[in-house]
N, C-alpha and C positions, 0 to 999 in steps of 0.2 A: 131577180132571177126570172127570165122568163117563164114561162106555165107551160107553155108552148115548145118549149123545146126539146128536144131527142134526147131521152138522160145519157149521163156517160157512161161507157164502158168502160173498165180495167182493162188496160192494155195485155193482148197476148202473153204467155211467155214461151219464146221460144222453144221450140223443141230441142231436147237434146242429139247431141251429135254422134260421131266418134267414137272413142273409148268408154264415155260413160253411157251411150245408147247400148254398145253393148254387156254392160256392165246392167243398166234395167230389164233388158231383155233375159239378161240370167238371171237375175234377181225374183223376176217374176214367174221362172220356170223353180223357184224352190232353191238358186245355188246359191249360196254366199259369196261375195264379188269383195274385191280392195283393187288398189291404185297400187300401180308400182312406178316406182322411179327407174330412172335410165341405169343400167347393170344390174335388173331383175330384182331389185331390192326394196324391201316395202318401206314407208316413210318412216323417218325417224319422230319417236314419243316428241309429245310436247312438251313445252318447257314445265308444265303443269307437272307433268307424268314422268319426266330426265329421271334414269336410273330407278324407276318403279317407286319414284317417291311418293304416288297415288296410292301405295298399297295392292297394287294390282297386276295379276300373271308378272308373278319374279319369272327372269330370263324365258317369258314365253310357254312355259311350263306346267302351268295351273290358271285356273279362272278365278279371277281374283274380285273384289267391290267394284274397281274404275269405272266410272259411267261417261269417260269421256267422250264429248260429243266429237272430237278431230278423230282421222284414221291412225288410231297409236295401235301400240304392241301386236304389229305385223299381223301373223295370222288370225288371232283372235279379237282383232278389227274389221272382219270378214262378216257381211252383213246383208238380210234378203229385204231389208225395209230403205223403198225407194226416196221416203221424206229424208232420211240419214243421207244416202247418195247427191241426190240434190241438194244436200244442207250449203249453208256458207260457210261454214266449219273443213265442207270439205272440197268446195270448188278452190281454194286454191293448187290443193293436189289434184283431181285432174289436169288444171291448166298444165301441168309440170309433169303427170302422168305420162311411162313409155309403154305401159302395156297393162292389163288385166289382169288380174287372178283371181284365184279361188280357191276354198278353203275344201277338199276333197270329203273329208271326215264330218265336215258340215253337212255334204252332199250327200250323204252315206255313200261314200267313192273311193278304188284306195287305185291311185296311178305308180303304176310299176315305170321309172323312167330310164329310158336306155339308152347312152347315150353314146354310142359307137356301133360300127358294122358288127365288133366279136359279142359286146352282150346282148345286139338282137338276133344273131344266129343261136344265141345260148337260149334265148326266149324262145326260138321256136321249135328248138329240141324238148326242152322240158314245160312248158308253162300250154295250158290252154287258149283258145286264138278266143279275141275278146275286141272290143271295140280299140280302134288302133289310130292316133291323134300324133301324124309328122311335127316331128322338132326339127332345129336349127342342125344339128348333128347326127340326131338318131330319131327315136320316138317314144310315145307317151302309149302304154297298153292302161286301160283300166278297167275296172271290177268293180262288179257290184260288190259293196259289204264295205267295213272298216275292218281296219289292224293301227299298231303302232305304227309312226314314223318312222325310220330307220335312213342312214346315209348309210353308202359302201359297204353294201350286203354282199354284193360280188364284184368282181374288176366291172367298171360301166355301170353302176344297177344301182340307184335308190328308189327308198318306197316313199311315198304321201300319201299319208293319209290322216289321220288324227295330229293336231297340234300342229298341222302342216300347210302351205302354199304351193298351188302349183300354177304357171301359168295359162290364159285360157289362150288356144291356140288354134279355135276351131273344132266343130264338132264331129273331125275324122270319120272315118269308115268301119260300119260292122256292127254288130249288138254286142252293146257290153252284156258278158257272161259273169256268173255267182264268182265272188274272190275263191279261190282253191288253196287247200292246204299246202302245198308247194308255194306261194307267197308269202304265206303266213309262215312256214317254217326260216323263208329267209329271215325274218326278223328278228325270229331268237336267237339271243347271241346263246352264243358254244359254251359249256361248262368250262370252268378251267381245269387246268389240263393236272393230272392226278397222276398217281403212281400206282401200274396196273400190276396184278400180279401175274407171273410167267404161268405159262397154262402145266401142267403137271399130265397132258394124257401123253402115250407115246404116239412117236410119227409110227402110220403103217410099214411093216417089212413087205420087201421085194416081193417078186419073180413071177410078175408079168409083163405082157411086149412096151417097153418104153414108148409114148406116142409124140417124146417131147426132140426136134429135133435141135434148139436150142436151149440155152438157159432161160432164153428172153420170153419163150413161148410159156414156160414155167410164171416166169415174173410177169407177163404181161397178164396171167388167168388172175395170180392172185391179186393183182389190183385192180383189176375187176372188181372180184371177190370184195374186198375193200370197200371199194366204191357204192358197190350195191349195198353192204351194211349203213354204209356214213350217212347215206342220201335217203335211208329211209324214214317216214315221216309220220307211220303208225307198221300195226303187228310187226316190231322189232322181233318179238321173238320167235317168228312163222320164219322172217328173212332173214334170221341168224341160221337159223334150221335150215333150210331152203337151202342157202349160199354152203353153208359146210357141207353139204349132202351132194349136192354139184361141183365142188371143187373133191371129194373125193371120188366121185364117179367118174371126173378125169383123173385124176392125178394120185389117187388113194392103192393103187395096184403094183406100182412100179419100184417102190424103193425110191421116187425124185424126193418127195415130199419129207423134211425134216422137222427137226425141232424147233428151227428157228420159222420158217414158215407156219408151222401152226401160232405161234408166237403171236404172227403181225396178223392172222384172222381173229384171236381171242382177243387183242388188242383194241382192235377195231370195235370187237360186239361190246368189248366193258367199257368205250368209252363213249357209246351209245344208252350205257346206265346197265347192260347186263353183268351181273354177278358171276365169279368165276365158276361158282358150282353153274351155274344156268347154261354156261359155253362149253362147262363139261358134257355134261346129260345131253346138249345139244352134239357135239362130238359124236360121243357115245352112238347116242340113236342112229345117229347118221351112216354109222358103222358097219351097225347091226340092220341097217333095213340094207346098204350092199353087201351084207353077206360078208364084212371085212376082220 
């Protein structure tokens, strides 16, 4: 050996590219990143891990021992540690990678995803404007905060956020705002459906100026009415109040208003978890403050 000579360097290693450049670059802002394969779908378990035989996240569901070094069990292979992304474990998946993702709920992030013209017209009636990230179809709204996952909340509408992937699509336009109770309420699923009992007050009697000059005008208040109960998401029982006291302020004077229409408003409050006494008293008051 010469004495004299220049020691050797370790060769370079090239920089990353592509999908996994930007897969480090979220990594290092805090997001958890994975590989997707071509049709948005994350790599399938190793042979190690086939059918959760490592003991680890059954159907994705729970966090289980598995410390597999490969990108298995989808979302919960979602990961901010850059030695793991560069591992050889998992360059074969990039090579074969069609796109990025990321694990929302990792991110403390819940993506509202909308995938048609009619449920972003729906998002922009109801839902707060929040940072807003164009899809292939529609778009991606997200939120600061977690909630559950949920598919087909509403026609077009799933949520990601826990236990979840969504893909990275670009960092869209806008500040994401705090998740709102109106997301979170899509996620609860609806009690099953119960047998309510019929309301026992009576419809008001007549003999004031009719204002209705269809049936439809009739039908169209009380689904209204309806509506405003079902969609409510706290003080059910201010909006049960409220909604009775408004539907008879129109329609409490005339003689329109029957027994079967008080029917489908008590209907509405008890299966919002109001008790039939509560939609009486609520009636009631609503009566007696018009003077009815």
């Amino acid at each position: 050996m010469n004495p004299c000579a220049p020691p050797r360097r370790a060769p370079l290693r090239p920089q990353p590219t592509g999908l996994l450049a930007t897969a480090l670059t979220l990594a290092s802002k805090g997001v958890p990143v994975l590989p997707l394969r071509v049709g948005k779908a994350p790599f399938n378990n190793c042979p190690a891990c086939a059918k959760n035989a490592c003991g680890g996240r059954p159907n994705m569901k729970q966090a289980g021992p598995c410390t597999c070094p490969h990108p298995c069990h989808a979302w919960a292979a979602a990961t901010t540690n850059p030695d793991t992304l560069t591992s050889t474990a998992w360059a074969t998946a990039w090579q074969r990678a069609a796109a990025v993702a990321y694990h929302p709920g990792g991110a403390r992030l819940t993506v509202v995803d909308l995938d048609d013209a009619d449920a972003i017209a729906w998002a922009h009636a109801h839902l707060p404007r929040t940072r807003t990230v164009p899809t292939t179809r529609g778009q991606h709204w997200i939120y600061l905060g977690t909630m559950p996952s949920a598919n087909g909340v509403r026609p077009g509408i799933d949520i990601k956020s826990r236990m979840a992937y969504a893909r990275w699509l670009g960092p869209g336009t806008g500040r994401p705002t705090a998740l709102p109770d109106t997301v979170r309420a899509l996620g609860v699923k609806p009690a099953p459906a119960r047998s309510v009992p019929a309301s026992t007050v009576p419809a008001p009697g007549g003999g004031g100026a009719c204002p209705h000059r269809t049936p439809a005008y009739l039908d169209r208040g009380l689904t209204m009415a309806e509506q405003r109960i079902t969609e409510a998401t706290s003080g059910v029982h201010a909006t049960v109040y409220r909604t009775f006291l408004a539907v008879l302020s129109t329609h409490g004077r005339c003689g329109c208003l029957t027994d079967a229409h008080i029917t489908r408003l008590f209907t509405a409050a008890q299966t919002k978890g109001e008790t039939l006494r509560h939609c009486t008293d609520a009636w009631t008051n609503a009566r007696s403050k018009l003077g009815l």
